[in-house]
C-alpha positions in Angstrom: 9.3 10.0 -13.0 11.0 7.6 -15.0 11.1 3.4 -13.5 14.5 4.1 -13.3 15.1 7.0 -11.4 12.9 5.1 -8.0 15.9 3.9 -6.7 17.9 7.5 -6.3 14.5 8.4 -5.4 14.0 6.3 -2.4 17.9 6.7 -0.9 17.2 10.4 -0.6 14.2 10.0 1.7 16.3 7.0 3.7 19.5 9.8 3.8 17.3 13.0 4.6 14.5 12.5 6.2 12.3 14.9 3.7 9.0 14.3 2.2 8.3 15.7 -1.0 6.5 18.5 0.9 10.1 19.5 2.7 8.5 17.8 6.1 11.2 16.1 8.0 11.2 12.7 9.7 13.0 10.9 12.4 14.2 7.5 10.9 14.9 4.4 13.4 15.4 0.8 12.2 13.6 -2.1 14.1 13.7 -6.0 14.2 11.1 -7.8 15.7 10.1 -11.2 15.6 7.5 -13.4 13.5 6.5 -16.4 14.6 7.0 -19.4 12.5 9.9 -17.6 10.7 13.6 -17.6 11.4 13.8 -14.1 9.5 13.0 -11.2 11.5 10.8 -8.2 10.3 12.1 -5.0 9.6 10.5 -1.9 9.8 11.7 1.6 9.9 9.6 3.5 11.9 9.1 6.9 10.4 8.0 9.5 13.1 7.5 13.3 12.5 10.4 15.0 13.6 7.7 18.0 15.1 5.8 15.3 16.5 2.9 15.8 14.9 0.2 12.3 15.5 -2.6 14.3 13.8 -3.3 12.4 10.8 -3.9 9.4 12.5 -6.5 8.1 15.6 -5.3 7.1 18.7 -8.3 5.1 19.0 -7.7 1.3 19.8 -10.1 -1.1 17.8 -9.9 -4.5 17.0 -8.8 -5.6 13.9 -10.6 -8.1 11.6 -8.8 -7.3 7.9 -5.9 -6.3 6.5 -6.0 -3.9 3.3 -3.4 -4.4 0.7 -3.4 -0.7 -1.4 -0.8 0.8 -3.9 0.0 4.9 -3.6 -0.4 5.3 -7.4 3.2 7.6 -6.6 6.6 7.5 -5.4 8.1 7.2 -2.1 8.8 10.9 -0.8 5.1 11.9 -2.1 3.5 8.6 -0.5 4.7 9.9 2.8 4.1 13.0 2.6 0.7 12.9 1.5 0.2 10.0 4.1 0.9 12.5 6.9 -1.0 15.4 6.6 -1.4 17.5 9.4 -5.3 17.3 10.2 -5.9 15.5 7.5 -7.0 12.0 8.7 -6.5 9.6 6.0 -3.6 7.7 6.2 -1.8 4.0 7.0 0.4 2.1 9.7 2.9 0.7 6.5 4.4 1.8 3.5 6.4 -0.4 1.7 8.9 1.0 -0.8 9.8 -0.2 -4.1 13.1 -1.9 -2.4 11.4 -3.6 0.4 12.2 -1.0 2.9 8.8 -1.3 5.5 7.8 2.3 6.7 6.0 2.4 9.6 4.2 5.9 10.0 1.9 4.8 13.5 1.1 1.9 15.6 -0.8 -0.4 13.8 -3.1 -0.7 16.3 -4.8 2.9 16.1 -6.6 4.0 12.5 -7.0 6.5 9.8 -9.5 6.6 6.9 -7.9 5.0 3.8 -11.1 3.8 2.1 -13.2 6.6 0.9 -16.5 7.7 1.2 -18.3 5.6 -1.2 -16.5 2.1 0.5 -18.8 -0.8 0.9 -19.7 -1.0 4.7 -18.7 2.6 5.1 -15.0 4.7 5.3 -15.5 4.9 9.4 -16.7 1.7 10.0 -14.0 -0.2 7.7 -11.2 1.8 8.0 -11.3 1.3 12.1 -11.7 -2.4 11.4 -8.7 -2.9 9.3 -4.9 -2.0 9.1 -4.0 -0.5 5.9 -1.3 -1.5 4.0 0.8 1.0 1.2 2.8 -0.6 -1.6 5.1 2.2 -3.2 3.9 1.8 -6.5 2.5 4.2 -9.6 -0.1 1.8 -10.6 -1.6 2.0 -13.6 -0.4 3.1 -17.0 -1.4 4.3 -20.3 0.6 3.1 -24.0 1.7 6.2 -25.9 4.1 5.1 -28.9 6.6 3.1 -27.4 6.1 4.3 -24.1 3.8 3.4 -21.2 3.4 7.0 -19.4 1.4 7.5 -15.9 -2.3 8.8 -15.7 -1.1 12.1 -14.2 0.8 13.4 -17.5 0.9 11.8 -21.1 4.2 13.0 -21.0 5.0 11.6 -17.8 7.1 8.5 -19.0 7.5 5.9 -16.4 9.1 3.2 -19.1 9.3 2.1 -22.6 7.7 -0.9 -23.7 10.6 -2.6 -24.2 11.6 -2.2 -20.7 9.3 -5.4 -19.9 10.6 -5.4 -16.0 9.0 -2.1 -15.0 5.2 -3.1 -16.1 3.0 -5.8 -16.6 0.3 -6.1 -19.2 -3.5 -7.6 -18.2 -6.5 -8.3 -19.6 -8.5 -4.9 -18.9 -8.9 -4.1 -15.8 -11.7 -1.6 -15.4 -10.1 0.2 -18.2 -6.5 -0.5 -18.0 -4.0 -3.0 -19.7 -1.0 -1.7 -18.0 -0.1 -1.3 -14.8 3.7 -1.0 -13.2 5.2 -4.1 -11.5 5.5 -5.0 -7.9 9.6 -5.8 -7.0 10.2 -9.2 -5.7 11.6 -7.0 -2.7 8.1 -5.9 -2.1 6.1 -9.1 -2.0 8.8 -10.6 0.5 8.7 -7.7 2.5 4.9 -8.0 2.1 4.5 -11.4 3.2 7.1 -11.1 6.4 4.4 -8.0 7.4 1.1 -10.3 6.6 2.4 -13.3 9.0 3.5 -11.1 11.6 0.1 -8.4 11.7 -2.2 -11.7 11.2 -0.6 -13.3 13.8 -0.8 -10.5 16.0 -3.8 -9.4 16.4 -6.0 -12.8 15.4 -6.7 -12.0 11.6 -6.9 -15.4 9.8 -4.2 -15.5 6.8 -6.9 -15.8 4.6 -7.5 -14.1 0.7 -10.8 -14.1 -1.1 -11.7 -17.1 -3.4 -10.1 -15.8 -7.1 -13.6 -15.6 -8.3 -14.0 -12.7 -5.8 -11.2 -11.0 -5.2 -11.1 -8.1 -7.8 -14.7 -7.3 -7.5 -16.5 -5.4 -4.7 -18.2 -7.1 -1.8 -21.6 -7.5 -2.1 -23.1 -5.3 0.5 -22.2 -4.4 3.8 -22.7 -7.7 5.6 -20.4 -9.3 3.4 -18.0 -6.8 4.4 -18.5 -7.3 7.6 -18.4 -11.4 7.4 -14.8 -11.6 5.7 -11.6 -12.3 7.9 -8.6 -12.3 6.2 -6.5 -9.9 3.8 -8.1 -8.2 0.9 -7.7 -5.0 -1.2 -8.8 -1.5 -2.0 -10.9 -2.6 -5.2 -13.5 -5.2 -2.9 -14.5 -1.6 -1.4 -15.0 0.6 -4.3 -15.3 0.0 -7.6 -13.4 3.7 -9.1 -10.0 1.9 -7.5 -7.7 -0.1 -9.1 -5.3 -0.9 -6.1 -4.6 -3.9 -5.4 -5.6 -5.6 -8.7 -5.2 -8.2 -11.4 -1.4 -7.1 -11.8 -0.5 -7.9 -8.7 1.0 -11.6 -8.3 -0.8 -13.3 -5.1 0.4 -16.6 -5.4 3.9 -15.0 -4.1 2.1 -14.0 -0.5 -0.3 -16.8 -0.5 
């Protein structure tokens, strides 16, 4: 899918409901508040018209992180892959390219969103920690002019030239490119932070630069941090969240 087309995209979930699977959900707009800010958060909780909880635990344990992750797709397809009947590996959030905050369960129960290979293991982490999704493609590969996605080389998410949709890094275990983050999102993102830290005790706190785009250490280390980190300190085959992704704007 072309950068361009995300918007269209992302109205026709908000106007019908439907994953890219067909599966239909009930939409409802919230406000709540977060303290220290005047702004109030809103999410849109996104509930299964059929009902349907069973891609998700409703197991209450506390929380001690917050993970930041990107989908590597596109809205309708993050969802529906999200809530897979049975399947058990999902998130609380999704956040789409135009800030809109998806809320998929209460943040408070868990699914597996690290993997089997995550430092201090999949169960073990992924009950610790509330998951965060950023609607996002990830990373890209150059082709001519064009940057395309890893699923297709002739998948063309935007052409060079279209410096918005992308930003360029030093490699990052094996990629230069990687598609942009919209201002809407870190904003969104950082009204989310303050209010999830905030409730549930979890230090607004990142890993020192030095260490935040590498893996933790071992499992104690895992264990030790407090704060918000990403997909990468858990497994080193992930790129989400990584160097293209502009913390200063949620630190």
């Amino acid at each position: 899918m072309k950068a361009t087309s995300i918007v269209a995209h992302e109205l026709s979930f908000k106007e019908t409901g439907k994953d890219s699977f067909g599966k239909k959900f009930n939409l409802n707009e919230v406000q709540v508040n977060v303290p220290g800010f005047t702004e109030k958060l809103k999410l849109t909780d996104c509930i299964r018209e059929n009902g349907d909880k069973s891609f998700y635990f409703e197991e209450i344990i506390p929380k001690t992180k917050i993970v930041l992750h990107f989908t590597a797709g596109y809205l309708k397809g993050d969802i529906g892959t999200l809530t897979q009947a049975g399947n058990h590996v999902s998130v609380p959030f999704v956040i789409a390219r135009n800030g809109e905050i998806y809320n998929l369960f209460t943040s408070k129960y868990w699914s597996y969103h690290l993997g089997k290979n995550a430092v201090g293991g999949n169960t073990d982490m992924s009950q610790k920690t509330i998951a965060i999704e950023i609607s996002n493609i990830g990373c890209l590969k150059k082709i001519g002019n064009n940057l395309v996605t890893t699923y297709s080389n002739s998948d063309i998410y935007c052409s060079l030239d279209e410096t918005s949709y992308y930003t360029k890094v030093s490699n990052y275990r094996g990629f230069e490119y990687f598609a942009t983050f919209t201002q809407a999102q870190y904003n969104s993102l950082k009204l989310l932070l303050k209010f999830l830290t905030n409730k549930y005790s979890i230090p607004y706190n990142f890993l020192p630069l030095e260490k935040r785009f590498n893996v933790f250490a071992n499992a104690a280390e895992a264990n030790a941090f407090k704060g918000i980190c990403s997909h990468v300190n858990f497994r080193t085959d992930k790129w989400d969240i990584g160097t293209a992704f502009d913390w200063n704007k949620i630190i």
